[in-house]
N, C-alpha and C positions, 0 to 999 in steps of 0.2 A: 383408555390409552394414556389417561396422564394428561399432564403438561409436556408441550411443544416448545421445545428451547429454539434459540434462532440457529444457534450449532450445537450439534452433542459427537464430544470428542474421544465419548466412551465405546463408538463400535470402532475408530480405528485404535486404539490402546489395545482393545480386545482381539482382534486380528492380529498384529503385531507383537502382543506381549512377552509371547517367548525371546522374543530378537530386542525387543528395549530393555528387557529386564540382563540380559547377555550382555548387551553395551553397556548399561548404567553399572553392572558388577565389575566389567573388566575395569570400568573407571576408577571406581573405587578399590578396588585391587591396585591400581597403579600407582595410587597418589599423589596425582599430577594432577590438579585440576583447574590449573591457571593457564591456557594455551597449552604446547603440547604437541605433541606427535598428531593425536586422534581431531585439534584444530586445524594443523599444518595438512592432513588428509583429509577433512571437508574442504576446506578451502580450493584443495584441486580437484575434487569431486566437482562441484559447484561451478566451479571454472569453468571445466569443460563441459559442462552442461549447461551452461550459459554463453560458452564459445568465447568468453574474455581470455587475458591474457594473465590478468591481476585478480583476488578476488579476496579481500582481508576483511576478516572476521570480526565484529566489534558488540558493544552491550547492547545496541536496542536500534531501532532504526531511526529512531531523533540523532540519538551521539552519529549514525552510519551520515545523518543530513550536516549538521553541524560540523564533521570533521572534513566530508565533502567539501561545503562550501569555505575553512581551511583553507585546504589543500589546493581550490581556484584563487586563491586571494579576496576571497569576499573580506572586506574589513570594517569601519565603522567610517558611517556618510555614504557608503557605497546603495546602489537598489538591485532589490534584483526581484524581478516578474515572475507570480504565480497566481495560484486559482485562490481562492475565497473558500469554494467549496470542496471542503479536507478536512482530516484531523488538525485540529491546532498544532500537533507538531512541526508542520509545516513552514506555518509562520516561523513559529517560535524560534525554530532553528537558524533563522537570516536573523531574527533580532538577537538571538545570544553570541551571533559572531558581530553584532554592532549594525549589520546594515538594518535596514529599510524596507520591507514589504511592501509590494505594489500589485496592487490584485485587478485583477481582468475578467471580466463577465465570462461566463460556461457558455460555449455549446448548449442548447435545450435538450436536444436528442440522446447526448452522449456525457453531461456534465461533466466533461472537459474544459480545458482552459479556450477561449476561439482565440485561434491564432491568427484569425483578419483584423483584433481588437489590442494586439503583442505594441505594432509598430508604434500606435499613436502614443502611447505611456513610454517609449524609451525616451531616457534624458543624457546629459555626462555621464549620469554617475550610474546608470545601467550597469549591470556586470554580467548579468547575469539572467537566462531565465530557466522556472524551476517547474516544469508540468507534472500531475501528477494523475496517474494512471486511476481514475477514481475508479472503484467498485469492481475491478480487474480489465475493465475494458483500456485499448488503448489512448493515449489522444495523437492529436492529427502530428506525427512528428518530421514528415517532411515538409510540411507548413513552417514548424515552429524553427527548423532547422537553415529554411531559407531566409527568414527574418534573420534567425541569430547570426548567421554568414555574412550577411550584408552590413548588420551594423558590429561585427567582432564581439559575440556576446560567446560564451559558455551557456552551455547547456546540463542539468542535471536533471535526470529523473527520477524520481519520490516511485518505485515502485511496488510500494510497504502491501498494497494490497492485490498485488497483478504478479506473485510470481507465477512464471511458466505460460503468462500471456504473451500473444504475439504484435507485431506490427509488419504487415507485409512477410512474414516469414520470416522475420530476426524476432528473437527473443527481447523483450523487454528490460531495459536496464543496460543492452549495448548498443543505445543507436546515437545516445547523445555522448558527453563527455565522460560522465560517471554515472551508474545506477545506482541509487542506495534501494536496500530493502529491509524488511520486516521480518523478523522470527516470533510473532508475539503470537501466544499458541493459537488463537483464534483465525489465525492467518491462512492460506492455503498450504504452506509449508508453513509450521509451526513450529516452535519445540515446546517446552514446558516451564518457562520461566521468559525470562528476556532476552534476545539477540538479537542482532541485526548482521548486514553487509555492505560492505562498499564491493563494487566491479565495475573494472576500468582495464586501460589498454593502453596506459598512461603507465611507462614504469617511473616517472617523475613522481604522480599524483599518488604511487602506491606506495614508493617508498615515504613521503610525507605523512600517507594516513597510517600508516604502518609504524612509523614515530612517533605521530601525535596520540596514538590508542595507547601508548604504555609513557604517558608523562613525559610527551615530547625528547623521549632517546633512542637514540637507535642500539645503541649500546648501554646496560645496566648501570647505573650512576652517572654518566655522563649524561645529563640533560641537556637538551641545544634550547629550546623552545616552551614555553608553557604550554602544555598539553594536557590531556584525560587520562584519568585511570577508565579505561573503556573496552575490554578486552572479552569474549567469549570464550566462556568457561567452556570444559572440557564434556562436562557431563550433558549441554547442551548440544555440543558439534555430535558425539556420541547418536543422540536421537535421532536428530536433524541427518547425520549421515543412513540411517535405519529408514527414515524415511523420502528421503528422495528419489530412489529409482521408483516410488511408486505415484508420485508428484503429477505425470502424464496423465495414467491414467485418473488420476485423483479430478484432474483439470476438466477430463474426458465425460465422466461422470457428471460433474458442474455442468457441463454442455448440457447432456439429454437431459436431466432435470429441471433447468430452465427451458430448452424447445418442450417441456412436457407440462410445465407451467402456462407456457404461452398457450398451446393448445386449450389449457381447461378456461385459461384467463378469457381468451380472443369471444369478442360480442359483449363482455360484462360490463355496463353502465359506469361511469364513474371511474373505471380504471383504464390508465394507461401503460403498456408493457412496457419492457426495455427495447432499446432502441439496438441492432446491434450493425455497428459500421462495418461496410464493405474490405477495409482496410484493416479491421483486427480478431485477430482472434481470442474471444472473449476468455478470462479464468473466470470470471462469474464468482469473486469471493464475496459478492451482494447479489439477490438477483432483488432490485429495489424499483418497485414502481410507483406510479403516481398516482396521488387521489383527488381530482378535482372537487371543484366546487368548493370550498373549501371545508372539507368533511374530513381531513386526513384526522384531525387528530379526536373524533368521536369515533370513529374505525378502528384507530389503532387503542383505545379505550372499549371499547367491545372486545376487541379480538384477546387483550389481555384477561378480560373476563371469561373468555372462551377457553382460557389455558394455551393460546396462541401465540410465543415468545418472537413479534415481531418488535422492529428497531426504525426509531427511526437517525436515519444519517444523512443531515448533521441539521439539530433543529434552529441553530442559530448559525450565520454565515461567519467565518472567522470576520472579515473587517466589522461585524457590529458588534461583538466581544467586546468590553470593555478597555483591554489593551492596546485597541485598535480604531476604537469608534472615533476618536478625535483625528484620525486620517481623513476620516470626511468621503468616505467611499461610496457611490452610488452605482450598483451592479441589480439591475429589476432583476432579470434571468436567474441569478444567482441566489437572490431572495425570495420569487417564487417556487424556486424548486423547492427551501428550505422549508418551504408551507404544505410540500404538498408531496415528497418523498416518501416511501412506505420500505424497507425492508423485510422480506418473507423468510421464513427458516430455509437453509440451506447446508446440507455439508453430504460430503461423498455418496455416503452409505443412508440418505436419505431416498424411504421406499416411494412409491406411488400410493399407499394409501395413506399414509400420515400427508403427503401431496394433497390427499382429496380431500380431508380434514382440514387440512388451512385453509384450502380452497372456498369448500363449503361456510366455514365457519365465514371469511371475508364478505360472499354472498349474502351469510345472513347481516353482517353488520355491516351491510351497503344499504339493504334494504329498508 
């Protein structure tokens, strides 16, 4: 059977091929591939599929974070509240507009940000807080929602790895002030290079990010503002539109392969399943469990031996990254899970028996 990648993107390319290979030509027949018609028609595809009002296309979803926090007035001395446990863009993106990351212990069940742990870190200079939909599940956001109302905070969701996840039956990315997301191909909506999104209901928030993504103008040479060159190519929106109506189902899939996980998983010593809340509906772009005792990382050293291309995410917590460890951050929760997180292969068109092979192979290198 090979090696077992943690995604392999080659059966949806293969399904699809005729219909991206159609798009990618008409693009290149256009020779337009800086924004564009085929951008300006994702963008309202995506919209209403996300039921915004705004939905502007950008390079990556760090630039989609960064121009977000923009576009609130995040500035420098400012704070603003998130989880630990993320990609480092996360951070990065409050310290490249000048503010201050402030990191808050996970949920254990759902490594999410706990939003009973939001109020005590608020200070002045709060602005902002920034949850982030870890591993496509959601986090608690009428929690985080009531905290942010009571002390006048903005809300942005980071939801790079959770499109087409839900919370209560809103889409993910419209329940706070702005959603940024992810096009990074590994993503559940992917393209094939780099993009991102902002999506908002803020026609203020959308014209600003819609200025700051093309070098702060709104109009060609008239610059107002220091801005990005940060714009989604053509030949990306192109894919990205070939692949979205099938995003549902794609999510659907993610489902019963994780309930089909948990079944072989459930009674296995040493592992703990994912957790999944009452309040969201999973995208499963992880399906990442835990490995007690502390054996995760002789497991995940087997299972690479076994030609088993598990991940693990994230094996250092951003506050003890070096950019960050002189904050002086002490989150257990957040640094146990980082000991003990396992990610399995996962993507659409993953069968049940390459399932049984991870499966088995993890058994034997439990044992």
């Amino acid at each position: 059977m090979g090696k077992i990648p943690i995604v392999d993107l080659s059966f949806e390319i293969d399904a699809l091929w005729d219909e991206l290979n159609a798009a990618i030509q008409d693009e290149l027949r256009s020779g337009q591939f800086i924004m564009g018609p085929t951008v300006t028609a994702f963008e309202a595809e995506v919209a209403d599929y996300l039921g915004v009002e705004h939905a502007i296309g950008v390079n990556s979803g760090t630039d989609a974070l960064v121009i977000s926090l923009r576009t609130l007035g995040v500035d420098a001395g400012d704070e603003v509240i998130t989880s630990s446990f993320t990609f480092f863009a996360t951070a990065e993106a409050i310290s490249q507009v000048g503010a201050v990351p402030i990191f808050v212990d996970i949920d254990p069940k759902t490594y999410n940000i706990d939003p009973a742990l939001i109020e005590e870190k608020i200070t002045s200079r709060t602005k902002a807080i920034l949850p982030v939909h870890i591993f496509g599940q959601a986090a608690d956001m009428d929690s985080i929602l009531e905290t942010a109302g009571k002390h006048g905070l903005m809300v942005l969701e980071d939801v790079a790895q959770a499109f087409g996840g839900e919370y209560k039956g809103e889409k993910l990315g419209t329940i706070g002030h702005i959603g940024t997301f992810s096009f990074f191909p590994s993503k559940n909506l992917g393209g094939y290079g780099d993009g991102g999104l902002i999506a908002t209901d803020d026609k203020d928030v959308a014209e600003e990010a819609r200025m700051l993504r093309t070098h702060g103008a709104k109009k060609k040479y008239h610059n107002e503002v220091i801005g990005y060159n940060s714009r989604l190519d053509s030949i990306q929106a192109a894919i990205l539109r070939v692949k979205l109506p099938h995003i549902d189902q794609w999510n659907e899939r993610r489902r019963q392969i994780a309930r089909h996980y948990d079944e072989m998983l459930t009674g296995m010593a040493g592992v703990v399943t994912p957790h999944k809340a009452p309040y969201a509906r999973h995208a499963f772009h992880q399906y990442t469990v835990r490995i007690v005792d502390g054996r995760r990382d002789a497991v995940h050293k087997r299972l690479a031996e076994a030609g088993i291309g598990a991940m693990i995410y994230y094996p250092v917590p951003v506050h003890q990254l070096p950019v960050y460890a002189q904050l002086n951050f002490n989150l257990p929760l957040t640094e146990a899970a980082a000991g003990e997180v396992l990610s399995l292969p996962i993507w659409p068109q993953l069968s049940q028996t390459v399932q049984k092979r991870v499966v088995t192979s993890l058994q034997q290198a439990l044992a």
